[in-house]
Each structure stands twice: as C-alpha cells, then as structure tokens.
N, C-alpha and C positions, 0 to 999 in steps of 0.2 A: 430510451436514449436516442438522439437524432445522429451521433457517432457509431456505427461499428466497432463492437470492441473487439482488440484484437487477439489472434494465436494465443492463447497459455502456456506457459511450458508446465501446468501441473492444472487441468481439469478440475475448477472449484475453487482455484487457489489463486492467489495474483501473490509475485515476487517483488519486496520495492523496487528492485528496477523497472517492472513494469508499471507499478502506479506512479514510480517519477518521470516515465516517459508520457507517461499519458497529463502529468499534470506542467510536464517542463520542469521540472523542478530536480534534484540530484539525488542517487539512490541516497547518500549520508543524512540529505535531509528527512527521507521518508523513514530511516532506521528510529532516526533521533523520535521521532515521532511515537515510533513502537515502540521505541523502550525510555523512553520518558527522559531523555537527557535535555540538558541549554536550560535546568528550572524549570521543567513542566512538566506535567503529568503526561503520562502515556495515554496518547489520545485515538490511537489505530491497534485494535486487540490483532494478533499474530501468534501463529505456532512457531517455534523453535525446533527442528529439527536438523540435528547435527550443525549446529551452528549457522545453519540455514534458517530465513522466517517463510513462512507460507502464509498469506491474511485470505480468508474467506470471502465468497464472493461478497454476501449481503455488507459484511464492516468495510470489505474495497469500494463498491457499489456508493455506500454512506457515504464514508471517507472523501472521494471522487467527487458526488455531488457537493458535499460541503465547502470541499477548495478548489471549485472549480471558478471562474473568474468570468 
C-alpha cells in the first residue's frame, strides 16, 4: 500500500471505526456491513467479542482495497 496504515488499537485486528476512518465512510455503515443489514449479505467477516467486532487483517486489507475509490 502507498498509505501508512495506521496505530491499531488490537495488533491483527482493525475495529470499524478504523476501517471507516480509513475509507470516510461511518463506523454504522461498516457494522451494517459485518453483519448483513440494509438487505445484504454480510460482506466484511468480523469476530464479536463482548459486543465488540474485531475484522482481521487480511478481510480489512480486502475489504479496504475493494471500497477504496
């Protein structure tokens, strides 16, 4: 990537707030994303912990590339 990615707050893990700051876009719309709401399929796999998601490098990595503009 020709961007720095930035600080994590979990080593391995990207939080939708961070992939919505990285794509502009709102942590809500990155949730919906994860867990398949608005009639669509869940298209960004994430762990659930404690009500928290956590997404993997490699599916944020993907993800990022795909909606990136």
């Amino acid at each position: 990537m020709s961007k720095s990615l930035p600080d994590r707050a979990l080593p391995g893990y990207w939080t939708p707030q961070e992939i919505a700051a990285e794509l502009n876009k709102s942590p809500k719309w990155v949730l919906h994303r994860i867990t398949g709401r608005d009639g669509r399929p869940a298209d960004l796999k994430a762990y659930c912990v404690s009500r928290l998601y956590f997404v993997p490098d490699a599916a944020a990595e993907a993800f990022l590339k795909a909606h990136r503009g």
